[in-house]
N, C-alpha and C positions, 0 to 999 in steps of 0.2 A: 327155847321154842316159843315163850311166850313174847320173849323181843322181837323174836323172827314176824311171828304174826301183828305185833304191830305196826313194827317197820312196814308189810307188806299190806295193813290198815291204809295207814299213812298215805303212802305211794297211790293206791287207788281215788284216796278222797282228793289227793291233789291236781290227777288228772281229771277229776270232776269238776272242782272247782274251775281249773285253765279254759276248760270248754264252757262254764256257765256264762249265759251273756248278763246274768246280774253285775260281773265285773265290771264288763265292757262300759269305757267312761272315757271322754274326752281327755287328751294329754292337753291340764294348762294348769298352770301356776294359780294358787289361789292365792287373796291378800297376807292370809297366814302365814303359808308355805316359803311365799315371798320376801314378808320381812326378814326374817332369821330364819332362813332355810339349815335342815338340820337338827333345830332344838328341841328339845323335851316343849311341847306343845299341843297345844288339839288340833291342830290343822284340819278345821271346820272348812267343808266344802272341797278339801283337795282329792284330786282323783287318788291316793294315795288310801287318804281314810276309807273313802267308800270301796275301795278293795277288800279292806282290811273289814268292814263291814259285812260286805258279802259273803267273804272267807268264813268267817266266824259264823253267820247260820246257815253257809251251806255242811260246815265241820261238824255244825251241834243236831245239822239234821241226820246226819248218817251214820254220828258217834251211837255203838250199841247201846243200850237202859236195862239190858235184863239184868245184868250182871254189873258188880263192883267191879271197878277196875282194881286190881294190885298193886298198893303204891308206885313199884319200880315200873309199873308200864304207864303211867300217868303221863296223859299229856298235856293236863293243868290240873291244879293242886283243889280239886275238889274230891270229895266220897263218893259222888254219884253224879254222872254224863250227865244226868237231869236238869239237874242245880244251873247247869249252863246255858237253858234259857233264859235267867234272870239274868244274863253277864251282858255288857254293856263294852262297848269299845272308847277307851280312856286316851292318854296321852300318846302320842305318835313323835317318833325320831330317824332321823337317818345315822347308819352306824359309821361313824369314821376308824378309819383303821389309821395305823400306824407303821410308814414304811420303815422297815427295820436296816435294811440299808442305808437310807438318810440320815437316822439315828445314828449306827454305828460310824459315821461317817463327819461326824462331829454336828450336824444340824441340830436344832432343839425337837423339841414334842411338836410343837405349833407348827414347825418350818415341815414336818414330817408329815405331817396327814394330810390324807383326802379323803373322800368320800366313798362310800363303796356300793353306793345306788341302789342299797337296799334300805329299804324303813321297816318298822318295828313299831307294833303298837301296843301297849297293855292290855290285856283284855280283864276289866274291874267285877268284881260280884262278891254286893255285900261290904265295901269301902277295902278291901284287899285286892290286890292284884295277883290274879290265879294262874297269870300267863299272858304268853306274848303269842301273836300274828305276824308275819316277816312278809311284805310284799314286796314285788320285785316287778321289774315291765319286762314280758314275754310277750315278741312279736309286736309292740307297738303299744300294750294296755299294760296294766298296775292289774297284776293277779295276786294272791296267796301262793306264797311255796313252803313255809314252812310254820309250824307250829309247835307251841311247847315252850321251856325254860320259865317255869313257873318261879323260881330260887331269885334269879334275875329281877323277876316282875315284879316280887315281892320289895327285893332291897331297892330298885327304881321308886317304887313308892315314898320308901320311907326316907328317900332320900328327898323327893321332890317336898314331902310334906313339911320337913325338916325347914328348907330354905324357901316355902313357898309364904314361913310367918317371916322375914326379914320382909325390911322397907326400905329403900327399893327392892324390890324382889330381884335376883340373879337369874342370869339365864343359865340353863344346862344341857351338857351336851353328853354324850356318850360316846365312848371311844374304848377300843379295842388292838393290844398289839400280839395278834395272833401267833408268833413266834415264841415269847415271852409269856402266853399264855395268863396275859392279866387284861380285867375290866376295871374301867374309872369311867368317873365324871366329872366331865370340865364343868368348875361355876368358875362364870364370868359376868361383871357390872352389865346389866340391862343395857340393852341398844348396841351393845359394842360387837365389832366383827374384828378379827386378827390383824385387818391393816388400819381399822380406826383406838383399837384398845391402848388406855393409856396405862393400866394399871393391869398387874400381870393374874391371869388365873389362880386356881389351886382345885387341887387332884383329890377326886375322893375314890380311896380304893374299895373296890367289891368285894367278898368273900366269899368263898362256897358255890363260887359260880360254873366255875369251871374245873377239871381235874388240875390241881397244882403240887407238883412236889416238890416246890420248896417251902419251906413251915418259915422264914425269916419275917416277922412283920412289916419290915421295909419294903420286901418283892411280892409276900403271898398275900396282902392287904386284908383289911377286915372293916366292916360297914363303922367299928367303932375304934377304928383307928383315926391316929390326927390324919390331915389334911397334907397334901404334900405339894411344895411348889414343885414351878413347871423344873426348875433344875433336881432338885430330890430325885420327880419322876424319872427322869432322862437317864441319872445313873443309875436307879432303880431297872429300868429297863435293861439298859445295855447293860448291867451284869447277870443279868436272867439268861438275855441271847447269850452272851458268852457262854454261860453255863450250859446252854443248849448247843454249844458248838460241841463240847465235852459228854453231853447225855442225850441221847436220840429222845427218849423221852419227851423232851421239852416242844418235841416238833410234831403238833396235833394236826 
């Protein structure tokens, strides 16, 4: 009952948000957005962010305060709705997915994704990230459609903090292969893009991100696990799908 009523929380504040014209913002590329479109970045000034902006105090004005939320109904990892006035909108990314056909089809990770035109922003409070914003373009603008995935926002962090002391700093990407039911993060050398890279990524696995039943360290990754090249990943992958051809399970 009580996922029912947030689910049906949820649902309300996000038709709220689609109608607020705080959203409403120009479609154009900003110099951010432009350079490495994609990456773990601020994307300062993109209509993107300012969605994501909107999103987040139109959410924190409607979220109840009388009451604690219940852990399991948490839609970011605070004690009290309150505390989300001091939350601040941090790194923004667009999610790349992983076509799983491509892959099983013998192409690599790289040769495989595209983009899935939604972005993702951390939402910070207090140097943690408590959760994420998902904006998406309905009808022509960058609105909010989803919110939550605090577990994510959290390992995003400490991943970014992680390679943000390296000199040159690396860029990061975020990639998901939905079938397979795993999260990573591309780092790759600053400046480079898949047709200029001379020197091949490596894969950092997520853990506890999403439901996984496979416990192998190789497929169900963990924030402290090694690093996986792009080929590790690819077989990594495609034994996962396989295994999902065999357990309905696998297919969220």
């Amino acid at each position: 009952m009580r996922n029912r009523s947030m689910a049906m929380l949820l649902c309300s504040l996000a038709s709220m948000v689609f109608s607020s014209p705080a959203c409403a913002q120009p479609i154009a590329a900003s110099a951010a957005a432009g350079a490495m479109p994609g990456y773990l970045a601020q994307m300062l000034g993109s209509p993107q962010r300012q969605a994501a902006i909107a999103g987040l105090a139109t959410l924190v004005a409607r979220l109840p305060t009388s009451t604690q939320p219940a852990r399991e109904n948490r839609i970011f990892d605070v004690d009290d709705y309150r505390a989300l006035r001091d939350a601040t909108i941090g790194n923004g990314f667009e999610m790349y997915l992983v076509d799983a056909g491509a892959l099983m089809a013998g192409q690599s990770v790289q040769q495989s994704l595209y983009g899935s035109g939604e972005w993702r922003f951390i939402v910070m409070r207090g140097g943690r990230g408590v959760g994420l914003v998902t904006v998406a373009q309905m009808n022509g603008q960058w609105k909010m459609v989803q919110a939550g995935a605090s577990q994510l926002a959290d390992e995003l962090v400490a991943v970014a903090e992680r390679y943000a002391r390296q000199a040159p700093q690396p860029t990061l990407r975020f990639i998901r292969c939905q079938p397979a039911v795993t999260d990573v993060v591309e780092v790759s050398a600053q400046g480079t893009t898949l047709s200029t890279s001379t020197t091949s990524p490596f894969y950092v696995p997520l853990a506890g991100v999403r439901s996984k039943p496979a416990t192998s360290a190789a497929t169900a990754g963990s924030l402290s696990s090694p690093p996986l090249s792009q080929a590790e990943l690819g077989d990594a992958l495609r034994h996962r799908l396989q295994q999902g051809l065999r357990d309905p399970r696998f297919m969220h």
